[in-house]
C-alpha positions in Angstrom: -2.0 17.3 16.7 -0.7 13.7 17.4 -3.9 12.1 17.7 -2.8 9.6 15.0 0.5 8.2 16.0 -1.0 8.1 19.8 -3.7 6.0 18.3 -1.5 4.0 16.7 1.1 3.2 19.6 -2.0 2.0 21.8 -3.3 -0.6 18.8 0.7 -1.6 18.5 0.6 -2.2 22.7 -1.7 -5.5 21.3 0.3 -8.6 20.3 -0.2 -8.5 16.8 1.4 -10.6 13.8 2.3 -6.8 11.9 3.1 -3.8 13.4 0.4 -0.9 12.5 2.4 2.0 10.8 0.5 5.4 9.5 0.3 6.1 5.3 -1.0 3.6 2.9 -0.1 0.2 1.8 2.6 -1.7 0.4 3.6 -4.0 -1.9 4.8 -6.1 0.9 1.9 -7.4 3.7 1.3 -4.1 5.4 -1.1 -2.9 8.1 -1.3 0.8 8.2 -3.9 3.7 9.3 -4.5 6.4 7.5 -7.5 9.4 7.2 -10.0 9.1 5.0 -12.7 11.9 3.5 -15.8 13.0 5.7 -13.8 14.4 9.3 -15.6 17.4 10.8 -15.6 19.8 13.3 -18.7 19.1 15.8 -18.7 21.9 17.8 -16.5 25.3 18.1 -15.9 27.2 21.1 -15.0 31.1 21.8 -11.4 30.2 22.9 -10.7 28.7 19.4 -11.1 24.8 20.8 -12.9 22.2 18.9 -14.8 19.0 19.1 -14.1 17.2 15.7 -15.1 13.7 14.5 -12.0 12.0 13.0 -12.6 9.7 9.9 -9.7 6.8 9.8 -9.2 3.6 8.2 -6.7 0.7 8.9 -5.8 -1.6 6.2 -4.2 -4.7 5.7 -3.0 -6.6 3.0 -1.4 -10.5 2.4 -1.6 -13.0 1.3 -3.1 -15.0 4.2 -6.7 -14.1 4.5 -7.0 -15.5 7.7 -4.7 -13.6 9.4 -5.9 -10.4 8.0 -9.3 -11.2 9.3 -7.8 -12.3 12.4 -5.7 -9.0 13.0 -8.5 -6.9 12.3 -11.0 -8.6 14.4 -8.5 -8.1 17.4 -7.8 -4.2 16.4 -11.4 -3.9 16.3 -12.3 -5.9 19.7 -9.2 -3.8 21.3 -10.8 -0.2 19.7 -14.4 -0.9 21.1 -13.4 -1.1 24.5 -10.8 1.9 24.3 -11.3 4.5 27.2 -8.5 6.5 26.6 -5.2 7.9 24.1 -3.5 10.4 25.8 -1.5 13.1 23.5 2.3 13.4 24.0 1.8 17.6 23.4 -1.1 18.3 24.6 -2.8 19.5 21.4 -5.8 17.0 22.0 -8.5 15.2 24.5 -9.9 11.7 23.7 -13.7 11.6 23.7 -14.7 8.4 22.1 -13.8 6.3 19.6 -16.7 4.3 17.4 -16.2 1.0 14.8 -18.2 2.6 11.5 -17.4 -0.9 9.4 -16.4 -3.9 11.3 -13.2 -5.6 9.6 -14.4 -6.6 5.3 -13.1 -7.6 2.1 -12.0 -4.6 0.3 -10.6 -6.8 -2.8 -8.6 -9.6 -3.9 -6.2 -10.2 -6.9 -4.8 -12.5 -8.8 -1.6 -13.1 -7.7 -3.3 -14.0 -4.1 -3.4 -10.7 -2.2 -6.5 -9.5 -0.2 -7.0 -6.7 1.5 -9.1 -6.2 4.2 -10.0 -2.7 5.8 -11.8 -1.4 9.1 -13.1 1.8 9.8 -13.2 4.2 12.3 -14.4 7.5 13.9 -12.8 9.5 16.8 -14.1 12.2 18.6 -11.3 14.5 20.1 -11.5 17.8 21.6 -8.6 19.6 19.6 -6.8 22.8 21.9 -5.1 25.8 20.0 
């Protein structure tokens, strides 16, 4: 299933400072999306189809707070209004897409990094 790279070519279609990139962060400033615990399957159907509620986070670290909260405060803004992600394979259908923590602090060091994370739930309909 390519629900995540699709998701992440539609948020990369905004003019943003970073590009978003899947798999965790870096040392560097990074912005990246990747799964986190507590996906499910909603509903199963006799032809082997599912509805399944996809758990993600995107996460971004620098050194300049501001444009970390700035970033994710478009992302999020862009991902409340999104209608649609359309597979490349057809393996899924886009249902919805719902903003479980708006853009926070996740933690700060003391060298001057912060990261900041958002997080996300998608429900797709996932075909055989």
């Amino acid at each position: 299933m390519d629900f995540t790279d699709r998701l992440k070519d539609s948020v990369n279609s905004q003019n943003l400072p970073i590009k978003l990139r899947t798999g965790y962060l870096s040392d560097n400033e990074s912005l990246v999306i990747y799964p986190i615990a507590g996906s499910s399957i909603t509903q199963g159907y006799m032809d082997g189809v599912k509805d399944i509620n996809l758990n993600y986070e995107i996460a971004m670290n620098s050194q300049d707070g501001q444009k970390i909260s700035d970033t994710l405060w478009k992302i999020q803004n862009y991902l409340e209004l999104l209608e649609s992600v359309t597979s490349a394979d057809n393996s899924f259908e886009f249902n919805d897409l719902r903003i479980t923590n708006k853009p926070f602090i996740n933690s700060t060091d003391d060298k001057g990094w912060f990261v900041f994370l958002l997080n996300i739930t998608a429900n797709v309909t996932v075909f055989n």
